[in-house]
BASE-652118 format. One record per residue: residue number from 1; residue in three letters; z, x, y of N, C-alpha, C, O, CB in turn. Coordinates in Angstrom, 3 decimals. Each point is the difference from the previous one (the first is absolute). Glycine has a CB too. Layout:
<sites>
<resi NUM&resn ala&n.w Z&n.u X&n.v Y&ca.w Z&ca.u X&ca.v Y&c.w Z&c.u X&c.v Y&o.w Z&o.u X&o.v Y&cb.w Z&cb.u X&cb.v Y>
...
</sites>
This chain:
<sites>
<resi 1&resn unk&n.w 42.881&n.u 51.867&n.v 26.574&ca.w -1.259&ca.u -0.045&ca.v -0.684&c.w -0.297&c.u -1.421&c.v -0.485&o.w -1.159&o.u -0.415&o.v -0.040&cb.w 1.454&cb.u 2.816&cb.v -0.637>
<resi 2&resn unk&n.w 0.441&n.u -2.924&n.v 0.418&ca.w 0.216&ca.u -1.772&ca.v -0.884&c.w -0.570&c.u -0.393&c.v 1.277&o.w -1.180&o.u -0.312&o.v -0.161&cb.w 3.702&cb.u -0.221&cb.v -1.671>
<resi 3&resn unk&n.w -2.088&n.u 0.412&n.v 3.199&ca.w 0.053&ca.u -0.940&ca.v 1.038&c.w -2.229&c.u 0.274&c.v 0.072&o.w -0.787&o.u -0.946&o.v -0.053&cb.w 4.456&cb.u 1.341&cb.v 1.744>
<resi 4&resn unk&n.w -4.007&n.u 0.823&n.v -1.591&ca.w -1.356&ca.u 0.673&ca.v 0.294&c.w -0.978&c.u -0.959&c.v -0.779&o.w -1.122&o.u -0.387&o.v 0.327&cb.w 2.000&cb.u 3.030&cb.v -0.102>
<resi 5&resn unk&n.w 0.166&n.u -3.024&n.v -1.793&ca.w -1.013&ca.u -0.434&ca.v -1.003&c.w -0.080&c.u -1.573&c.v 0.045&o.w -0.905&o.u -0.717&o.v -0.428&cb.w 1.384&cb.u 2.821&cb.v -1.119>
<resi 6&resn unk&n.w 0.573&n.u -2.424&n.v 2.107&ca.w 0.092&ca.u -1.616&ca.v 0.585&c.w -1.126&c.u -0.402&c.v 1.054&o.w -0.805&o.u -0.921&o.v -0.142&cb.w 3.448&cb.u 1.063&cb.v -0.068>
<resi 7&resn unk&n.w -2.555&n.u 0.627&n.v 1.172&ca.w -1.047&ca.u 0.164&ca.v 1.264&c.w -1.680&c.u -0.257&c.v -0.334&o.w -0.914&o.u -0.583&o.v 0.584&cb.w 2.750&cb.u 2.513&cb.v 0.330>
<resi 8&resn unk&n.w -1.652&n.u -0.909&n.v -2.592&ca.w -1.498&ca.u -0.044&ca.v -0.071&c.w -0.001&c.u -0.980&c.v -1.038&o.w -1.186&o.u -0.150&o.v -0.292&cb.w 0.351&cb.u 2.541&cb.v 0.996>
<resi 9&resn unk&n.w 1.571&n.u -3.172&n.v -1.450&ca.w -0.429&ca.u -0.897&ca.v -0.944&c.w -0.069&c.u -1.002&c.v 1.449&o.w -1.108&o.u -0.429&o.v 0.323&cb.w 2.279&cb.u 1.064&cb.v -3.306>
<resi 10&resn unk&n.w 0.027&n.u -0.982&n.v 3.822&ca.w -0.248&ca.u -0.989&ca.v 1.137&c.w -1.640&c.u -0.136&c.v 0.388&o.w -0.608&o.u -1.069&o.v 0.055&cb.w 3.126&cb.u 1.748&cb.v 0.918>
<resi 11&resn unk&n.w -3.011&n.u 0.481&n.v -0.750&ca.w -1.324&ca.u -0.100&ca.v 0.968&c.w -1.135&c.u -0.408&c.v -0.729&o.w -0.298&o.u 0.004&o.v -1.195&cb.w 1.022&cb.u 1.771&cb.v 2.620>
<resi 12&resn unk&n.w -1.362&n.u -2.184&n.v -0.219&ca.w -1.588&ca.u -0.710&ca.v -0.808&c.w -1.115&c.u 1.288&c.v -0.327&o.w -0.422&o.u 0.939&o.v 0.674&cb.w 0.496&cb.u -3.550&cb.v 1.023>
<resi 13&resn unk&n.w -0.242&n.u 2.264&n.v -2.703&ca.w -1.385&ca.u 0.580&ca.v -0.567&c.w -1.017&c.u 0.197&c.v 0.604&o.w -0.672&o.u -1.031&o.v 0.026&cb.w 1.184&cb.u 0.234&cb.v -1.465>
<resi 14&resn unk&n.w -0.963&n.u 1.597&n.v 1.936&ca.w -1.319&ca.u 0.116&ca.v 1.041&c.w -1.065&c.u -0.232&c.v -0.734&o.w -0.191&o.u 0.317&o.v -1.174&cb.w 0.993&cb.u 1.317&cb.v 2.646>
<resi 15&resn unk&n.w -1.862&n.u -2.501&n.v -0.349&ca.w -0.763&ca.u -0.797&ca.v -1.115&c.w -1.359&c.u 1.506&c.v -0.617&o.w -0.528&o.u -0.076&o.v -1.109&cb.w 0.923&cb.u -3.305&cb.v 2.726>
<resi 16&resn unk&n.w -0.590&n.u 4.156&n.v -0.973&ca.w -1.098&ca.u 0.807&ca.v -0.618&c.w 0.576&c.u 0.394&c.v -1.170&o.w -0.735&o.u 0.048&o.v -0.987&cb.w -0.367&cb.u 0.761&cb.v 2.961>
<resi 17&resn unk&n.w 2.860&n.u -0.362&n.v -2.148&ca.w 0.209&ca.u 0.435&ca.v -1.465&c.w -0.012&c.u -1.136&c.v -0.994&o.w 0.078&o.u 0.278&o.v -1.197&cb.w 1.282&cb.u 1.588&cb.v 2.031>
<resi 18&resn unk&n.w -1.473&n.u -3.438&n.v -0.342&ca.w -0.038&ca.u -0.563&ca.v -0.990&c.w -1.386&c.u -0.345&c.v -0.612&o.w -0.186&o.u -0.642&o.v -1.034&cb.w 2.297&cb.u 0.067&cb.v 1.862>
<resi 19&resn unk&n.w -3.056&n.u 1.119&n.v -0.004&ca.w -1.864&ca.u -0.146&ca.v -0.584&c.w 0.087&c.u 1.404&c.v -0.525&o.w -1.044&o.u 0.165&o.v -0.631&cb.w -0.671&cb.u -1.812&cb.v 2.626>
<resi 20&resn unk&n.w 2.415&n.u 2.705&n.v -2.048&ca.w 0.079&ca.u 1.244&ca.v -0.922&c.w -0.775&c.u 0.247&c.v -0.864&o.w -0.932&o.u 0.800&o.v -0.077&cb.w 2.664&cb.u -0.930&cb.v 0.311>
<resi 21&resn unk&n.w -1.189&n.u -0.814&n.v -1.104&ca.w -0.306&ca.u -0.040&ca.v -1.397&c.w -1.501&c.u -0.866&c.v -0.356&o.w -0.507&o.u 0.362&o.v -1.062&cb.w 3.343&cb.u -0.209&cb.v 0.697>
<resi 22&resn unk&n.w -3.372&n.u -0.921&n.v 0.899&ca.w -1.254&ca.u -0.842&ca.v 0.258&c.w -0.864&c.u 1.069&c.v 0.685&o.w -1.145&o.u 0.125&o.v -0.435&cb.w 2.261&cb.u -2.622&cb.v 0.732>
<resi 23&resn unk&n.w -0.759&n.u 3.213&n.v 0.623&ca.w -1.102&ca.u 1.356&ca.v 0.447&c.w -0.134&c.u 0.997&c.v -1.226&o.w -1.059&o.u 0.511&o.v -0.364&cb.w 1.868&cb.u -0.455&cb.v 3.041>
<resi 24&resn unk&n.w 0.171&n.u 0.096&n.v -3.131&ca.w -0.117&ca.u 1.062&ca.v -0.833&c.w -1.129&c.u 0.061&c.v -1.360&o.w -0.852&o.u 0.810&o.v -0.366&cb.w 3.337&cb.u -0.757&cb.v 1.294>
<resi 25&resn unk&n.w -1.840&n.u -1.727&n.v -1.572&ca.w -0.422&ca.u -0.275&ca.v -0.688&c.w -2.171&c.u -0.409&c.v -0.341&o.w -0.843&o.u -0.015&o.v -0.897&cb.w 4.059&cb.u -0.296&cb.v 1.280>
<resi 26&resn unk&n.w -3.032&n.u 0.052&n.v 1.204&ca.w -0.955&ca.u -0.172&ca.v 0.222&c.w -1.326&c.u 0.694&c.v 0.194&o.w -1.165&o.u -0.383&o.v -0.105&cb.w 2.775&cb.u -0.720&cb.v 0.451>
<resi 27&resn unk&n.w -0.843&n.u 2.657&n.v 0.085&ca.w -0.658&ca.u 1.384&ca.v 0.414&c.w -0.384&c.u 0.975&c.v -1.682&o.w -0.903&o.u 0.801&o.v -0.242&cb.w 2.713&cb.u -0.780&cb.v 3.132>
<resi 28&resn unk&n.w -0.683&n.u -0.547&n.v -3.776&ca.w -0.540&ca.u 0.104&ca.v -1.658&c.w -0.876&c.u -0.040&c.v -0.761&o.w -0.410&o.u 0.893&o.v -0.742&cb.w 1.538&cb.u -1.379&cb.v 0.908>
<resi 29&resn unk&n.w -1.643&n.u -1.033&n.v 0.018&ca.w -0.394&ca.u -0.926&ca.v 0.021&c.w -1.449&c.u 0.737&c.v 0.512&o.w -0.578&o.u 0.770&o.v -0.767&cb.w 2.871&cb.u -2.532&cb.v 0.941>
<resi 30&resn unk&n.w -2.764&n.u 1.505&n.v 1.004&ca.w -1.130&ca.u 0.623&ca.v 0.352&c.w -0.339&c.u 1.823&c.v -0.498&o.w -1.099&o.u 0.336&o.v -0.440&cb.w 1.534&cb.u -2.394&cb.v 2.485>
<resi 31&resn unk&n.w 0.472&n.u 2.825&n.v -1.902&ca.w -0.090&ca.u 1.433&ca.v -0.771&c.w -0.048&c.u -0.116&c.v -1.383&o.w -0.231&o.u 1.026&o.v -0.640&cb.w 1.461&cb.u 0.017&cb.v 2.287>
<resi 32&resn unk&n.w -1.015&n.u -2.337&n.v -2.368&ca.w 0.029&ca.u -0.124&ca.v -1.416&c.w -1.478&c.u -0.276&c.v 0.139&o.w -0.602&o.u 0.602&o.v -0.889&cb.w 3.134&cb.u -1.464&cb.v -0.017>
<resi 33&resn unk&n.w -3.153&n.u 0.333&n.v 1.510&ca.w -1.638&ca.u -0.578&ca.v -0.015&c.w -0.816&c.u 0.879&c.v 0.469&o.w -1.156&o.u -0.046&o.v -0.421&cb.w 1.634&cb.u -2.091&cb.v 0.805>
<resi 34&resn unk&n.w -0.174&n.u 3.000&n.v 0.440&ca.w -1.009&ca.u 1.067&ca.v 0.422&c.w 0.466&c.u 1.041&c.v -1.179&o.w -0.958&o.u 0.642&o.v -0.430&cb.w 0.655&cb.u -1.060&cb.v 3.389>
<resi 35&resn unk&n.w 1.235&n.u 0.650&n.v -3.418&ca.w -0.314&ca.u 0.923&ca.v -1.495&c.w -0.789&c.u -0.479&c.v -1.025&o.w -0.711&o.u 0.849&o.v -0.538&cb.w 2.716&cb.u -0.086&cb.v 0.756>
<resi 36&resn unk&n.w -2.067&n.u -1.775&n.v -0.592&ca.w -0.729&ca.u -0.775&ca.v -0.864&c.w -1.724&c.u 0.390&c.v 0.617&o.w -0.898&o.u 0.598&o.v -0.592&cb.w 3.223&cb.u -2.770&cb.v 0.096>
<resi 37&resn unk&n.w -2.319&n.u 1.706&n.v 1.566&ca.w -1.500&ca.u -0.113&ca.v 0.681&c.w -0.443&c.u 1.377&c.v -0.153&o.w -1.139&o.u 0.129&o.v -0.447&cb.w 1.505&cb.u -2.004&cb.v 2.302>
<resi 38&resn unk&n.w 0.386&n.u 3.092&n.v -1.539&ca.w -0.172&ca.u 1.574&ca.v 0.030&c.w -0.689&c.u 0.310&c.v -1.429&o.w -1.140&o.u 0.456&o.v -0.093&cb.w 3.419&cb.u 0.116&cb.v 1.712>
<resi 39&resn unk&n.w -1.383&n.u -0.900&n.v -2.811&ca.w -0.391&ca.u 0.426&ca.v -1.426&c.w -1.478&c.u -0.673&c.v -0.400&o.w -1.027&o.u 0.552&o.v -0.398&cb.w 3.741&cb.u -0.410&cb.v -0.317>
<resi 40&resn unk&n.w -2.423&n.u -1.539&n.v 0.973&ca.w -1.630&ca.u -0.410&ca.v -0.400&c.w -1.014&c.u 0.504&c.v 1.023&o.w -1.169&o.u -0.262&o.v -0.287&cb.w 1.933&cb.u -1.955&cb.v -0.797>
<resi 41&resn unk&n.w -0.493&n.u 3.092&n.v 2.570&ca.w -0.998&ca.u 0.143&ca.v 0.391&c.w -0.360&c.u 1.548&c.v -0.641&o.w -1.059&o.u 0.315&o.v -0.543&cb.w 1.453&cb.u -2.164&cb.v 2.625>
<resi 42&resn unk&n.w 0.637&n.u 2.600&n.v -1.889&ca.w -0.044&ca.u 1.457&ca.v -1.301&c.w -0.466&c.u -0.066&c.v -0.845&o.w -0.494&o.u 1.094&o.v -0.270&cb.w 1.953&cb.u -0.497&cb.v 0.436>
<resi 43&resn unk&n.w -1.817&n.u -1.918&n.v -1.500&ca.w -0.541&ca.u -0.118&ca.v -1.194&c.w -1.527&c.u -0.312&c.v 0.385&o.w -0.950&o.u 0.542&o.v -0.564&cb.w 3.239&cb.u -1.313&cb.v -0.701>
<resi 44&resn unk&n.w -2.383&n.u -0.006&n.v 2.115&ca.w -1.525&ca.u -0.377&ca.v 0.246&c.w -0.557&c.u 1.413&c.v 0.779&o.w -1.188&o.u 0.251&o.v -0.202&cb.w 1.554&cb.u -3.255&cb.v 0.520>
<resi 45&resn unk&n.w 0.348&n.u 3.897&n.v 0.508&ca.w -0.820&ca.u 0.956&ca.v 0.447&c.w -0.216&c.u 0.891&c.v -1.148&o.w -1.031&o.u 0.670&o.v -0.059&cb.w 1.769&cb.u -0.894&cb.v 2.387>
<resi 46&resn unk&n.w 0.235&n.u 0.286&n.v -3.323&ca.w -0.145&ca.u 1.336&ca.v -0.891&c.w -1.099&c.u -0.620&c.v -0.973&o.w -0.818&o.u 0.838&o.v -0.380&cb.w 3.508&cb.u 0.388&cb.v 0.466>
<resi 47&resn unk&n.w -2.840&n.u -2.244&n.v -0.468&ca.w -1.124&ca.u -1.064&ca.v -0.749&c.w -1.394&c.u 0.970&c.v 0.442&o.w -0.609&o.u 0.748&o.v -0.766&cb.w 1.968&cb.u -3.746&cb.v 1.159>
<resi 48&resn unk&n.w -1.682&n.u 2.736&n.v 1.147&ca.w -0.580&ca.u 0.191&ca.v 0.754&c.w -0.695&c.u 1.370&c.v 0.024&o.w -1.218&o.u 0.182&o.v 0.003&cb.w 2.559&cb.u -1.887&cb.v 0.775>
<resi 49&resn unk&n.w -0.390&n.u 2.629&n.v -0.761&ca.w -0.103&ca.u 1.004&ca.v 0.104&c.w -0.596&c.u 0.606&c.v -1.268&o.w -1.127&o.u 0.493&o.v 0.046&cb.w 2.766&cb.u -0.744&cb.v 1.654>
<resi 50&resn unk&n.w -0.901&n.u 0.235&n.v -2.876&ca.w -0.251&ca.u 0.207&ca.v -1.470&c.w -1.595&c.u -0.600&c.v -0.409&o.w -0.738&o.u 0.595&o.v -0.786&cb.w 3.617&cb.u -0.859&cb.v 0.301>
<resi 51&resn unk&n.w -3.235&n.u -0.990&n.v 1.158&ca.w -1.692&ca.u -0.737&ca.v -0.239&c.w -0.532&c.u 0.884&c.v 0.528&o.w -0.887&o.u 0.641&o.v -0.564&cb.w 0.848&cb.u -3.016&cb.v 0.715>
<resi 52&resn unk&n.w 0.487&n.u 2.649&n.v 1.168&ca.w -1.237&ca.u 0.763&ca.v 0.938&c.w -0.305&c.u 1.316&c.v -0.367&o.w -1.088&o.u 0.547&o.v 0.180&cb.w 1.738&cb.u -1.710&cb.v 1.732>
<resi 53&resn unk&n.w 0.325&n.u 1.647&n.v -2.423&ca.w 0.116&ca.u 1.270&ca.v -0.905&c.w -1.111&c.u 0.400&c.v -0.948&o.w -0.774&o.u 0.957&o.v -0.030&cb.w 3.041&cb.u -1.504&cb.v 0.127>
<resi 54&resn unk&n.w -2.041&n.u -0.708&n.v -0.998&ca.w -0.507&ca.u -0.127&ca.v -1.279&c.w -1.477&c.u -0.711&c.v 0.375&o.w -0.836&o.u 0.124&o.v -0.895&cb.w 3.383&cb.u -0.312&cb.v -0.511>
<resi 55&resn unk&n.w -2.986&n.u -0.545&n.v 2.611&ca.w -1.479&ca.u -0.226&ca.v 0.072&c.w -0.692&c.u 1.010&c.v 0.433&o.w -1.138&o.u 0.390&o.v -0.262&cb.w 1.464&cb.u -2.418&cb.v 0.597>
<resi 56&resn unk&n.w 0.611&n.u 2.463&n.v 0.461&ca.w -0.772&ca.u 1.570&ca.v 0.909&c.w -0.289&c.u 0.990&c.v -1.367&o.w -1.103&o.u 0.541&o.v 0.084&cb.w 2.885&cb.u -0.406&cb.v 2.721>
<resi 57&resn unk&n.w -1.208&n.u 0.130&n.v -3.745&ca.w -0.148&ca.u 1.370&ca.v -0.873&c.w -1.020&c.u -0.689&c.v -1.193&o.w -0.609&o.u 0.748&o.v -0.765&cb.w 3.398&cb.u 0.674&cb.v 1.233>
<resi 58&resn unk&n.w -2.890&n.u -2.540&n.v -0.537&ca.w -0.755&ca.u -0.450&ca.v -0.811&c.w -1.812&c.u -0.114&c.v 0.996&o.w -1.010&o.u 0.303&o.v -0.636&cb.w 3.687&cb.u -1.677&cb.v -0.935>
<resi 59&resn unk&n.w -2.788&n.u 0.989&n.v 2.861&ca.w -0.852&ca.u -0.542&ca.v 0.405&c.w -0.572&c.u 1.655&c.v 0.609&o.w -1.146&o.u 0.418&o.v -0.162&cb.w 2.125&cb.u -3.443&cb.v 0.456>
<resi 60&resn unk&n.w -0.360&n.u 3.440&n.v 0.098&ca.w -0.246&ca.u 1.595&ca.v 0.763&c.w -0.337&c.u 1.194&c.v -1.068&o.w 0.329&o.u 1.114&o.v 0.407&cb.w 1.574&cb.u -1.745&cb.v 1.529>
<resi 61&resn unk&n.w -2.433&n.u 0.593&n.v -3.079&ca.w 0.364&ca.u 0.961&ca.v -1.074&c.w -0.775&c.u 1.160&c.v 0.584&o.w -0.927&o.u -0.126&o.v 0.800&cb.w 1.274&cb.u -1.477&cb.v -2.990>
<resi 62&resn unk&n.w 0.166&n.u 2.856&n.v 1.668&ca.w -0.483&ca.u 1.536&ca.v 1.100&c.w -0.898&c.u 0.385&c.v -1.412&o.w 0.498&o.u -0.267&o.v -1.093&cb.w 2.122&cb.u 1.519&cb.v 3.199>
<resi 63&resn unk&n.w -3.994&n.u -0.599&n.v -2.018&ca.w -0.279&ca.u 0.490&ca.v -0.662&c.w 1.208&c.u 1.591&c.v -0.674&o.w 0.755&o.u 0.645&o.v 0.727&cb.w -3.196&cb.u -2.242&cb.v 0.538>
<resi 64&resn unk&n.w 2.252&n.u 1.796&n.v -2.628&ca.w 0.632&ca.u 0.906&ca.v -1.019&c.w -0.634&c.u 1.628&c.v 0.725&o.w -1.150&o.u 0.423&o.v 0.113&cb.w 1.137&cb.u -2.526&cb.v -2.743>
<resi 65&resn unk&n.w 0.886&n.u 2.494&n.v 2.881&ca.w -0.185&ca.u 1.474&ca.v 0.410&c.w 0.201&c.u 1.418&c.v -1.073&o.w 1.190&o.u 0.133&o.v -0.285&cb.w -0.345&cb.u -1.413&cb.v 2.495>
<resi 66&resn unk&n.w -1.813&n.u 2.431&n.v -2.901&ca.w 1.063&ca.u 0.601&ca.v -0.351&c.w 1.438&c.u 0.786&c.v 0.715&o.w 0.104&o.u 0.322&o.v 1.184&cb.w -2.128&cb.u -0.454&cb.v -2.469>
<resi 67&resn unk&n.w 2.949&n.u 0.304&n.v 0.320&ca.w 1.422&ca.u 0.332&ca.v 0.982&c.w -0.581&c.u 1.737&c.v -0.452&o.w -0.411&o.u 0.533&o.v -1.031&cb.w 3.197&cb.u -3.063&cb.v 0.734>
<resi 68&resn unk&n.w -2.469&n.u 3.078&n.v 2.075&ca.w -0.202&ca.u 1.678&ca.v -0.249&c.w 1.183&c.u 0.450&c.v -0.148&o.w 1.049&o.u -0.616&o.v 0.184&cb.w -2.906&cb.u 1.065&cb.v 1.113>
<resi 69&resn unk&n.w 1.634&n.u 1.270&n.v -1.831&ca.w 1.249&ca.u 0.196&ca.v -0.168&c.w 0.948&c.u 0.005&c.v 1.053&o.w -0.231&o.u -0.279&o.v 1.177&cb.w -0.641&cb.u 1.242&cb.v -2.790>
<resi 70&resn unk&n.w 2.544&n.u -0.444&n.v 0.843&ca.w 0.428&ca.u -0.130&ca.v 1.362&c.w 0.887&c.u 1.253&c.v 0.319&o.w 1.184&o.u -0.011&o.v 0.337&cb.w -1.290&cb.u -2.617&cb.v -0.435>
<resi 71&resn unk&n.w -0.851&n.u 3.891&n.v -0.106&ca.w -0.179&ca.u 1.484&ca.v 0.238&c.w -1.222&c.u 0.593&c.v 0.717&o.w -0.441&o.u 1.081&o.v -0.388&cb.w 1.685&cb.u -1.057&cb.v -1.577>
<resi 72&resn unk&n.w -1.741&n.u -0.594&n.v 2.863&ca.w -1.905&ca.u 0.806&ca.v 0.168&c.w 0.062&c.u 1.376&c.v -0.214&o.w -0.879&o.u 0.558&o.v -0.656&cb.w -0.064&cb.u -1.990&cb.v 2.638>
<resi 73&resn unk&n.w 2.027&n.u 2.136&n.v -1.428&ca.w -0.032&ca.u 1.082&ca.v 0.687&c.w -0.002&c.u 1.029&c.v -1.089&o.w -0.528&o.u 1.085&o.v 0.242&cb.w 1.611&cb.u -2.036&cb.v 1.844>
<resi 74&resn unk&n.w -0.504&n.u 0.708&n.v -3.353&ca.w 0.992&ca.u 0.680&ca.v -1.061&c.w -1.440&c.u 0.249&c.v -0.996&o.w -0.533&o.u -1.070&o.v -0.295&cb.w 3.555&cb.u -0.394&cb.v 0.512>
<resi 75&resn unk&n.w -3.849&n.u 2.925&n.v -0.873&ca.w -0.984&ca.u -0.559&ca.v -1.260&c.w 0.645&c.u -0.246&c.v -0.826&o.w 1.225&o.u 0.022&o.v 0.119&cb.w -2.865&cb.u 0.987&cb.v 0.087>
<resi 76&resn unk&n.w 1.012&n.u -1.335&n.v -1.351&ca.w 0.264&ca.u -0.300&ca.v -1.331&c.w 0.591&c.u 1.229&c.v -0.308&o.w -0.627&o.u 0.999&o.v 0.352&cb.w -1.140&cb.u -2.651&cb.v -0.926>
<resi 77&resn unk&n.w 2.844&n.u 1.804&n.v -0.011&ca.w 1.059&ca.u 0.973&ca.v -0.678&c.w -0.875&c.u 1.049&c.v -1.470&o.w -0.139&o.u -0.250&o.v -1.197&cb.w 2.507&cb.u -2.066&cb.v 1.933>
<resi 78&resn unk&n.w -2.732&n.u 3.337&n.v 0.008&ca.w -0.650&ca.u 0.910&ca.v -1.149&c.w 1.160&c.u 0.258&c.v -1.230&o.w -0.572&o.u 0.429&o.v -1.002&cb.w -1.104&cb.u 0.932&cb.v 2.957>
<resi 79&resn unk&n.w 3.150&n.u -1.506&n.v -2.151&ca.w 0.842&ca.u 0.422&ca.v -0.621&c.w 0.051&c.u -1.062&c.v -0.818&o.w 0.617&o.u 0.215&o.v -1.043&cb.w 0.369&cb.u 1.277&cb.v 2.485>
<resi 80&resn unk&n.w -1.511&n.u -2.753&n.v -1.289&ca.w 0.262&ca.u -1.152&ca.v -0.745&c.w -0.442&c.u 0.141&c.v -1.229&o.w -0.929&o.u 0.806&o.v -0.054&cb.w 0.873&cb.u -2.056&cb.v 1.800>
<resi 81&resn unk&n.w 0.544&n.u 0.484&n.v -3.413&ca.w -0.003&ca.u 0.924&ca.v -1.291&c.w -1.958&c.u -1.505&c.v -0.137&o.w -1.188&o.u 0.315&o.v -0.070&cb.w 5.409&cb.u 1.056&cb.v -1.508>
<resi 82&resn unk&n.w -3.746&n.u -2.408&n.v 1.597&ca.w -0.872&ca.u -0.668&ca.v 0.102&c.w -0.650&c.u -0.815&c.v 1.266&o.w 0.501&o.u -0.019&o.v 1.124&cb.w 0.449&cb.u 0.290&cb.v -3.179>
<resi 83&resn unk&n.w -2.459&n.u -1.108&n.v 1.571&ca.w -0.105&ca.u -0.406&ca.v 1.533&c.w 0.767&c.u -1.812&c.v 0.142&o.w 0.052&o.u -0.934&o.v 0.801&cb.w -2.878&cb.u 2.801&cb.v -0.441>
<resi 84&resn unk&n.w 3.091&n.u -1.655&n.v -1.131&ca.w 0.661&ca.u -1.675&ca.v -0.359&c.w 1.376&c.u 0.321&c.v 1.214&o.w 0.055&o.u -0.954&o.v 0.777&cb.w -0.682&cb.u 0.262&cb.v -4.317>
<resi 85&resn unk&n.w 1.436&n.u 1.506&n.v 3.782&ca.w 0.815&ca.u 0.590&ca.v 0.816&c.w -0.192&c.u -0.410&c.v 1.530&o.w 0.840&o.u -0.484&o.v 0.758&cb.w -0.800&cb.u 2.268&cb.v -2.523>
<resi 86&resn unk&n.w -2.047&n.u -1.294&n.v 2.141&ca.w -0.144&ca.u -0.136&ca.v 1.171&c.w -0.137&c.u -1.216&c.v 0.001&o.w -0.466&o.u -0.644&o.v -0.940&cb.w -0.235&cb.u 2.534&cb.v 1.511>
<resi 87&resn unk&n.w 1.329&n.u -2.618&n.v 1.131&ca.w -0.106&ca.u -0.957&ca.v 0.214&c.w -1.324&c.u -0.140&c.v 0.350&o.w -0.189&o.u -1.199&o.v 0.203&cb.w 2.347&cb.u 1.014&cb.v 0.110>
<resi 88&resn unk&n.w -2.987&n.u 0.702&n.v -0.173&ca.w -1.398&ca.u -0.060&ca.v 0.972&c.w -0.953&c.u -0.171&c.v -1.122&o.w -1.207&o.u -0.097&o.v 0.224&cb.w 1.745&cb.u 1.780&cb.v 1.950>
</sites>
């Protein structure tokens, strides 16, 4: 096993494992910058989104409807003690 480990301290370093660490570092490096670029583009769309939101509900206003009930079918309850009871 000693003689195996002589052999490989003897031998030369192949040159792609010695740019290893310069690729690697380098591939970081750029995935460190496109995360960065991702979040500020997420903050400016949600910006975006939240304005357009908020101009649309302000600029679009729906006229006030009354709300009907939400029984048609059912009358007003003859057993009821008052009419404050019925919803109608």
């Amino acid at each position: 096993m000693d003689d195996e480990f002589r052999k490989l301290h003897a031998a030369a370093m192949p040159s792609a494992l010695d740019a290893l660490d310069d690729r690697v570092l380098a591939a970081l490096a750029v995935r460190k910058r496109e995360a960065a670029a991702t979040r500020r583009l997420m903050a400016v769309a949600a910006l975006v989104s939240l304005g357009g939101g908020m101009v649309g509900g302000s600029i679009f206003v729906p006229t006030a409807v009354e709300a009907k009930p939400l029984m048609p079918l059912i009358p007003a309850s003859p057993l009821a003690p008052s009419t404050i009871l019925d919803a109608r």
